[in-house]
N, C-alpha and C positions, 0 to 999 in steps of 0.2 A: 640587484638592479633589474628593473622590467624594461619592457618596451610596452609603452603607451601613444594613445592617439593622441596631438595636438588640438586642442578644442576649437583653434581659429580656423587651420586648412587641413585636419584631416589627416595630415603625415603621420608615418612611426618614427615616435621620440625616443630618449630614456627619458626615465619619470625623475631622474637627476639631474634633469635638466633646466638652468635656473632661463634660457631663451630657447625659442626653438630655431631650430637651427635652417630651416624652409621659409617662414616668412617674417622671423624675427618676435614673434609675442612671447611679451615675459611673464614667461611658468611662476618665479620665483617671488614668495610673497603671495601669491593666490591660493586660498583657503577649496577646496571641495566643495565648496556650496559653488563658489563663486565659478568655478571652472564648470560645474555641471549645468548654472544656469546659460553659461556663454556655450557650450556642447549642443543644449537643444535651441536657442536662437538660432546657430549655426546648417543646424537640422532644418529649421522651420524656413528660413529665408529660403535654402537649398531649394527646399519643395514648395514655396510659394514663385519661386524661381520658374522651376521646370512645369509646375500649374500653368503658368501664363503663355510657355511656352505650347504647350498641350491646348489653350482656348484658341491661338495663333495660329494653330495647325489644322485642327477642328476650322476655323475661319473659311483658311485656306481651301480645304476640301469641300465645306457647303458652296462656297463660290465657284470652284470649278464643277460641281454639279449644277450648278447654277447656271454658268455659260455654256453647260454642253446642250442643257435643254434650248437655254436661247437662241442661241447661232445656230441650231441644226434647220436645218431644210431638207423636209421632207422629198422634194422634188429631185434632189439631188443623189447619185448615187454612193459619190465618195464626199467625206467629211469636209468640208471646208478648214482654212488652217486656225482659225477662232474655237473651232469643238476641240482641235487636236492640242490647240494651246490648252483650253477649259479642261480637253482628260489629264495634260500634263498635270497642271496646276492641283486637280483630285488627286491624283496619285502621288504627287509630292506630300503633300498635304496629308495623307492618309499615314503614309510611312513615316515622316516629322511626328506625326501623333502617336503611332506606337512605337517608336524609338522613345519618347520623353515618357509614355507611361511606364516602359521599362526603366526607364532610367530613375523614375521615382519611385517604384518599388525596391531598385536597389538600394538606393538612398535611406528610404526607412528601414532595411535592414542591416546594412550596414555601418549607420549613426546610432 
C-alpha cells in the first residue's frame, strides 16, 4: 500500500483507495490515463487561478502608483490622505503579487 496524491484536491490518499476520503472523488474504476489527464487539469485551473490573481494585484499596484502621482501637490508639505490611500493600495498590491507568484511556483512544483 502507498500513499498517493488525490488528482481532484491534492490530499495524501492510499492508492487502495476505491473514494477519497477529503472530497469524496471516486478513485475506483479510473484507469491512469484518465487520472493523469484530471492531475494536470487540476494543475492548470490552479495556476490559471493564481495568474489572474497576479494581473489583479499587478492592477492594483499600477493604480496606486497611479493615484500617488495624481493627488500629490507639490505645494504641500505633508501627503494628503488620497496619496497615503494610493501608497496603501501600491503596497497592497505589490505584496498580493509576490505572494501569488510564490504561490505558483509552488504549485508547479508540487503538482
Amino acid at each position: 500500500m502507498a500513499i498517493v496524491s488525490c488528482p481532484q484536491c491534492s490530499q495524501k490518499i492510499s492508492d487502495k483507495a476505491a473514494v477519497c476520503e477529503h472530497c469524496g472523488f471516486v478513485l475506483e474504476g479510473q484507469d491512469q490515463a484518465q487520472l493523469a489527464r484530471l492531475r494536470s487539469r487540476t494543475k492548470a485551473d490552479k495556476i490559471n487561478k493564481l495568474t489572474s490573481q497576479s494581473m489583479l494585484a499587478m492592477l492594483l499596484f499600477m493604480l496606486g502608483i497611479a493615484g500617488t502621482f495624481y493627488f500629490r501637490d507639490e505645494s504641500s508639505p505633508d501627503p494628503g490622505w488620497q496619496v497615503q490611500v494610493s501608497m496603501l493600495v501600491m503596497v497592497v498590491g505589490f505584496i498580493w503579487y509576490l505572494i501569488n507568484r510564490a504561490r505558483i511556483i509552488l504549485v508547479k512544483k508540487r503538482l
